[in-house]
PLY file of the C-alpha trace (Angstrom):
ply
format ascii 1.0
element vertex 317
property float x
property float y
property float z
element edge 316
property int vertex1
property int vertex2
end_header
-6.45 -120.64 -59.67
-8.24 -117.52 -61.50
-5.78 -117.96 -64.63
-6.19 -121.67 -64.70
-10.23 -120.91 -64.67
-9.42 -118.75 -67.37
-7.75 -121.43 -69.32
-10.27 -124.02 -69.23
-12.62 -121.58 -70.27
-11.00 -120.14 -73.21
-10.67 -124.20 -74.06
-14.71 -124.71 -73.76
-15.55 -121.70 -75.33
-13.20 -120.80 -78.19
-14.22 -117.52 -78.87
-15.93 -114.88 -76.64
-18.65 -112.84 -77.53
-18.41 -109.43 -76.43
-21.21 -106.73 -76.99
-20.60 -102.75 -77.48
-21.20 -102.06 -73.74
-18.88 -104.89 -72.82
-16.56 -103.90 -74.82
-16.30 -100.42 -73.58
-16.85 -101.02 -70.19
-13.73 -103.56 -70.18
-11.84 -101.06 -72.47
-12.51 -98.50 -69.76
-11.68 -100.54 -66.80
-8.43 -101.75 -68.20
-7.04 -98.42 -67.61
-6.70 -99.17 -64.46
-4.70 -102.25 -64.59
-0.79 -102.55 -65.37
-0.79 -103.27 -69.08
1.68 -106.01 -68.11
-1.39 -108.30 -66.16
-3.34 -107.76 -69.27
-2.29 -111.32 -70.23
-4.94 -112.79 -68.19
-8.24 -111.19 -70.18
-9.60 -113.18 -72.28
-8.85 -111.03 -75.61
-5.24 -109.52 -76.30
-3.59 -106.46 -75.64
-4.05 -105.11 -78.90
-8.09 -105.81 -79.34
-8.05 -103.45 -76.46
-6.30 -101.09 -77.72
-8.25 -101.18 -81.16
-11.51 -100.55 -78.93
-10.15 -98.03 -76.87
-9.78 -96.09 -80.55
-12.97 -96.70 -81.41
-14.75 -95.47 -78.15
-12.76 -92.32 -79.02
-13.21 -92.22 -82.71
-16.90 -92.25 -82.01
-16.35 -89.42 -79.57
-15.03 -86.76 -81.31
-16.92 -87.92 -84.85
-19.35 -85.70 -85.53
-22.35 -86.00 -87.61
-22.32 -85.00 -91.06
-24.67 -84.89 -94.13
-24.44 -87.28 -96.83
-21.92 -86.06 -99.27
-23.25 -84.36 -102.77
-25.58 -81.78 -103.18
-28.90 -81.80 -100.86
-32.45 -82.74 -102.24
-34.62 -80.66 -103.25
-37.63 -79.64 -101.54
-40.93 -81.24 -102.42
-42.51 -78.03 -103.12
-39.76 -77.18 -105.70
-40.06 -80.77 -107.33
-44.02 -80.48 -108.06
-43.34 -76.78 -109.37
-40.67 -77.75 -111.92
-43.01 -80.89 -113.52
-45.82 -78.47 -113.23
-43.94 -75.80 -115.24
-42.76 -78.64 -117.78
-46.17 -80.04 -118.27
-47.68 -76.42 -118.58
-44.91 -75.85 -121.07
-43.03 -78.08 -122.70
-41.31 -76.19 -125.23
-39.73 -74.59 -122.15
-35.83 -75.80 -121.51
-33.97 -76.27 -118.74
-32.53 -72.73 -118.09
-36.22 -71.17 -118.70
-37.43 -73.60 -115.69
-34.20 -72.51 -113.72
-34.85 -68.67 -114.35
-38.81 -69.27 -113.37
-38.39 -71.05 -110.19
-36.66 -68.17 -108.40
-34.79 -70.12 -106.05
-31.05 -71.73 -106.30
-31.21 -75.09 -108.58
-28.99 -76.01 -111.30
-29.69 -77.10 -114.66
-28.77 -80.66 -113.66
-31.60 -80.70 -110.77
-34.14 -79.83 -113.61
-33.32 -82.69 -115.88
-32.92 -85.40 -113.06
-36.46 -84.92 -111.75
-37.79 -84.54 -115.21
-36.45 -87.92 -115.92
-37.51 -89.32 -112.56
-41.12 -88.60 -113.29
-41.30 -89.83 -116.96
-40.96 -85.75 -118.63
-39.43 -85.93 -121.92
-36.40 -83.48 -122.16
-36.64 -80.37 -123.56
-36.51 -78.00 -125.43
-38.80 -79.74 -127.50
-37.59 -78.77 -131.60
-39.86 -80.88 -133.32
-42.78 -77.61 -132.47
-46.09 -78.09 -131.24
-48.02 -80.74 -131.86
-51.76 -80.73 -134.05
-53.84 -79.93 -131.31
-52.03 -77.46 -130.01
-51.38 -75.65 -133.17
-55.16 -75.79 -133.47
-56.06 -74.76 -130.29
-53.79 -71.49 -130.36
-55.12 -70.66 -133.99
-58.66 -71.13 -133.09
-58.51 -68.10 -131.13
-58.93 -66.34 -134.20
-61.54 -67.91 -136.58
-64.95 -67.82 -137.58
-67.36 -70.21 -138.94
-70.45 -69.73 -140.24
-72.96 -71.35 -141.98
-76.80 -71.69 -143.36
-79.68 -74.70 -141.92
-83.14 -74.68 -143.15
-85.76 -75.94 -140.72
-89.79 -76.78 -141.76
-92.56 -75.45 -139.71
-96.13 -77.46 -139.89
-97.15 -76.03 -143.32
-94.65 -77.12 -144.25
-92.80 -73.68 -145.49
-88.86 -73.89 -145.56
-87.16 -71.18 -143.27
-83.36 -70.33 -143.34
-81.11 -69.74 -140.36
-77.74 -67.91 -140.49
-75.47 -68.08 -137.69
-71.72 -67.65 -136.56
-70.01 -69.35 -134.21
-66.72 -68.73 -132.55
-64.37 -71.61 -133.13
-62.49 -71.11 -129.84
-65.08 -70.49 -127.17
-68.07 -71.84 -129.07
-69.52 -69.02 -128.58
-73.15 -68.80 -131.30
-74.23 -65.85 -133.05
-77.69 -66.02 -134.63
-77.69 -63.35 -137.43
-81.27 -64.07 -138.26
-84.23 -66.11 -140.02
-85.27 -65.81 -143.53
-87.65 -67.21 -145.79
-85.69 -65.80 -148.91
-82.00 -65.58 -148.03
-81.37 -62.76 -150.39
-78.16 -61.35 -151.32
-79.27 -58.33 -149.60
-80.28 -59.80 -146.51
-76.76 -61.71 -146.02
-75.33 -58.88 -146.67
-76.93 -56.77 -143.91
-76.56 -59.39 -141.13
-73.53 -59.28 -141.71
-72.89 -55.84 -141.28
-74.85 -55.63 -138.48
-72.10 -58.53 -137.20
-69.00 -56.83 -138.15
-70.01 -53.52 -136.16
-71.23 -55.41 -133.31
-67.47 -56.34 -133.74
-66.21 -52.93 -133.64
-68.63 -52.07 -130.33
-67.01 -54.62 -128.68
-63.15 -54.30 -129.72
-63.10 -57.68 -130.53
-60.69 -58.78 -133.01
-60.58 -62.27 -136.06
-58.76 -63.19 -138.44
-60.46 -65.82 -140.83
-64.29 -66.45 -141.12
-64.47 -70.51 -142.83
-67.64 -70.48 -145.00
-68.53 -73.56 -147.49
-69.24 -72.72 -150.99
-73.43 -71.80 -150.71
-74.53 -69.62 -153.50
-76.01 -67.36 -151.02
-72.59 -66.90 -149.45
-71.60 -63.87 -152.68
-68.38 -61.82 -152.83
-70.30 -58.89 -150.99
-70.86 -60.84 -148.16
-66.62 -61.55 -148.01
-66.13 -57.59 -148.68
-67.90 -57.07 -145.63
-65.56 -58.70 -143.74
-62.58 -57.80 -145.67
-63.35 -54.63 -144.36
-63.21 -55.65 -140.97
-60.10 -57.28 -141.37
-61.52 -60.95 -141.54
-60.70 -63.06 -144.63
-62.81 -65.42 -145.64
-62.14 -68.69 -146.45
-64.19 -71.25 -148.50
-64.21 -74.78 -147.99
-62.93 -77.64 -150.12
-65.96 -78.81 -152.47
-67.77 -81.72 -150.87
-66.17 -81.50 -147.60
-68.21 -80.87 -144.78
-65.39 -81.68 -142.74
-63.66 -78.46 -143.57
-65.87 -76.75 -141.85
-66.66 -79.05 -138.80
-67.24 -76.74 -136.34
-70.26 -75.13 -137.76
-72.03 -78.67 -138.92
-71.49 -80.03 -135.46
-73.42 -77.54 -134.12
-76.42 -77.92 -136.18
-76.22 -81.15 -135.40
-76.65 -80.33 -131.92
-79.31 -77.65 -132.16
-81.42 -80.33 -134.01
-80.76 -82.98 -131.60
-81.47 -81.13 -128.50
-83.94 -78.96 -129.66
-85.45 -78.69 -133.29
-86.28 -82.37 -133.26
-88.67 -81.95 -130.20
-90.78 -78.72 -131.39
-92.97 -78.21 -134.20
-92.37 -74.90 -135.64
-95.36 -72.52 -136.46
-93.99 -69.39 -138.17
-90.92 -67.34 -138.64
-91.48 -65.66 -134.86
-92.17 -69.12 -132.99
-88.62 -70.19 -135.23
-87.00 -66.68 -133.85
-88.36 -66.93 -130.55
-86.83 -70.97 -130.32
-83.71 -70.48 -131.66
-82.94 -67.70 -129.36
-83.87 -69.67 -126.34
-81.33 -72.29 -126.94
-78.89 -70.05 -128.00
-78.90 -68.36 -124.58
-78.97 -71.92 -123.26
-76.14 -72.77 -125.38
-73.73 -69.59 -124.51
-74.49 -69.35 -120.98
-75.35 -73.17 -119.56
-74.80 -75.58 -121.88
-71.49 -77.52 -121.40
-69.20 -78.00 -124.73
-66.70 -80.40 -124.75
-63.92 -77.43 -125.99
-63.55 -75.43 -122.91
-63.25 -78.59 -120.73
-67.06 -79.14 -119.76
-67.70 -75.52 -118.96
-70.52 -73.03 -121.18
-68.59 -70.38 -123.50
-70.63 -67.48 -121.44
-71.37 -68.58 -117.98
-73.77 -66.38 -115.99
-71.83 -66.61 -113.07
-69.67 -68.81 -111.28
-71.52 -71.54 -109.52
-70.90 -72.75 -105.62
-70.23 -76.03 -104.64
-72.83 -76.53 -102.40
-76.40 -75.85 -101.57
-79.26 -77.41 -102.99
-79.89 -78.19 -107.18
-82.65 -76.25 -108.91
-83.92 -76.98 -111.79
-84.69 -74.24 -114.45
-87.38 -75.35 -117.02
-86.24 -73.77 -121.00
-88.44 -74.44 -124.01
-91.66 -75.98 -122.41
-89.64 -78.77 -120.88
-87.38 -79.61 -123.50
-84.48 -78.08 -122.08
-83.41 -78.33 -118.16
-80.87 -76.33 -116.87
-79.50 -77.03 -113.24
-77.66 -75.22 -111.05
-76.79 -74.63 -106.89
-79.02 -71.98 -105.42
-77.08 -69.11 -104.14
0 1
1 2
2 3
3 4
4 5
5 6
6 7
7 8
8 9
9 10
10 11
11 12
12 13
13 14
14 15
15 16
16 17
17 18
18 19
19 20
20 21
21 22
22 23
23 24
24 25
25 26
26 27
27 28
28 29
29 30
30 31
31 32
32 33
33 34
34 35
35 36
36 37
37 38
38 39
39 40
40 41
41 42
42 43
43 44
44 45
45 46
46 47
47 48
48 49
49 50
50 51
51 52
52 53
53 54
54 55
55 56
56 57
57 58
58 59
59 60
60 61
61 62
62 63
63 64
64 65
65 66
66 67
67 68
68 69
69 70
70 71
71 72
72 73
73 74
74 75
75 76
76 77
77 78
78 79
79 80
80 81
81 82
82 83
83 84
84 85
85 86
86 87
87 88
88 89
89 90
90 91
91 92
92 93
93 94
94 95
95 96
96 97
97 98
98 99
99 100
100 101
101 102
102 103
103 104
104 105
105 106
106 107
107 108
108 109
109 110
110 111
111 112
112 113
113 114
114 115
115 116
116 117
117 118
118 119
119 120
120 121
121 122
122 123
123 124
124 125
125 126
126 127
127 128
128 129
129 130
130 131
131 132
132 133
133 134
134 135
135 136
136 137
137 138
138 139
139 140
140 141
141 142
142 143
143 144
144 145
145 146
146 147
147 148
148 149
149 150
150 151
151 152
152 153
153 154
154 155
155 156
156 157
157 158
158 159
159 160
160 161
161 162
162 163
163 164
164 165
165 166
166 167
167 168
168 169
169 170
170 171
171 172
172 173
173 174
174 175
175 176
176 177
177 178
178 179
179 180
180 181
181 182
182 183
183 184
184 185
185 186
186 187
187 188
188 189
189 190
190 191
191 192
192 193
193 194
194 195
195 196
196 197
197 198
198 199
199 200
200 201
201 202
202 203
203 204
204 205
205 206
206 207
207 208
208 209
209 210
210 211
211 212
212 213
213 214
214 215
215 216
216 217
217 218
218 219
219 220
220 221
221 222
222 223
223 224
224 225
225 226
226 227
227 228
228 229
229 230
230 231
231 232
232 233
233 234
234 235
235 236
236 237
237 238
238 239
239 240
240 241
241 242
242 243
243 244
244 245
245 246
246 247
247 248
248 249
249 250
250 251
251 252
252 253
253 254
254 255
255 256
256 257
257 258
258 259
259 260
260 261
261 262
262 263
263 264
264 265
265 266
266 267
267 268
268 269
269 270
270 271
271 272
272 273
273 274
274 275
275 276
276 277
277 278
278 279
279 280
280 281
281 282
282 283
283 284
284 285
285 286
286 287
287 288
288 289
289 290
290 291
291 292
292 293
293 294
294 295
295 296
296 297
297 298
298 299
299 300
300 301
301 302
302 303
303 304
304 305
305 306
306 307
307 308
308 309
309 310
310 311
311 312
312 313
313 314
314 315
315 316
């Protein structure tokens, strides 16, 4: 009766569907049985033999790691597009030899690629900024500006400025930029130099008469060459014009000057405000000379420079 049941059902159903735990729990209980009144399952003797090898491959399988070399660490792939970005005439051996830890030249390139990094080294050299930004460390500018007081007497203003840090020297206010008196600020510059250790290369200087071959010797003797400008190109000498474009903006252009000390008195005002608080656009929004460093919170004063003209701001200690 039980194998005729069997019959009609294998008829009705066709094919039985047996899940994982059925599967090994009938695998397991067939042991148990002659293999000769295995006929009357409803699968054959050789499906149970195949799942009797899988319940034992899965047994003695243990787990393993996915084959190839493991990934690296998170940590390891934000240093390595740091150090690309930071450098990117560095190759793939230099960023091997820097990292300190075990990761092949390969490893480099892949996540280089992965995040977009072109592939180095880089032969075709820096590019124009960059060249410009490492030479700037070295260079001078300087330059003349007149400015008009209220009786309307012309005053002339000599100042240096230091290409990299923007960093302004005021050398002094004239009525009669002599040869003599160029001369002598500029001395006192260069051995201001020499106090300080402080070391140039090239002071840029457009071609004003008052600008003589003295003035150049003076340098020259400090080991600064001076260079002169292109004629009619402003350009040439950029750094300088900008700023007196800027001290007129933010300050000249509000004040009516009185004498030669009121001019003085101004100019060094702003030029304090310049070195020390003012933000330039060169070293990434911060002043060439800052007082000290500022913390990030606490409340805002407000420090009043030039009768009103100028506000400085920063967190009270």
């Amino acid at each position: 009766m039980l194998r005729h049941q069997v019959a009609v059902l294998r008829r009705e159903v066709g094919r039985a569907r047996f899940t994982w735990s059925d599967r090994a729990l009938i695998a397991l209980l067939a042991g148990l049985i002659p293999r000769e009144r295995w006929t009357a399952f409803l699968v054959t003797p050789k499906t149970f033999l195949d799942w009797h090898r899988r319940l034992l491959t899965q047994r003695w399988t243990y787990p393993h790691r996915r084959p190839g070399r493991p990934s690296l660490g998170r940590e390891t792939v934000e240093l390595i597009v740091r150090l690309t970005r930071e450098n990117p005439h560095w190759g793939y051996l230099r960023i091997v030899g820097e990292l300190r830890v075990t990761v092949s030249k390969r490893s480099v390139a892949t996540v280089l690629a992965r995040h977009g990094l072109p592939p180095a080294p880089r032969h075709d050299g820096p590019t124009w900024s960059q060249f410009l930004c490492a030479q700037a460390k070295g260079i001078l500018a300087t330059d003349f500006f007149g400015v008009d007081s209220v009786t309307l007497r012309r005053y002339y203003v000599l100042f240096i400025i230091e290409v990299d840090r923007r960093v302004v020297h005021l050398l002094g206010v004239t009525a009669n930029p002599s040869m003599a008196w160029v001369v002598q600020r500029a001395r006192n510059f260069t051995s201001d130099l020499e106090d300080a250790r402080r070391r140039f290369r090239f002071l840029i200087r457009d071609r004003d008469t008052k600008f003589t071959a003295s003035f150049d010797q003076v340098f020259r003797s400090s080991r600064i060459e001076a260079t002169r400008t292109p004629l009619r190109s402003p350009k040439a000498n950029a750094f300088a014009e900008r700023w007196v474009r800027t001290v007129r903006e933010d300050c000249l252009d509000h004040l009516l000057i009185y004498s030669k000390r009121h001019l003085e008195s101004v100019l060094g005002d702003y030029v304090r405000h310049n070195n020390e608080s003012r933000p330039h656009r060169g070293p990434q929004l911060a002043p060439p000379l800052p007082r000290h460093e500022q913390p990030r919170t606490g409340e805002v004063c407000r420090r009043v420079t030039l009768g009103g003209v100028i506000h400085e701001y920063e967190r009270a200690a």
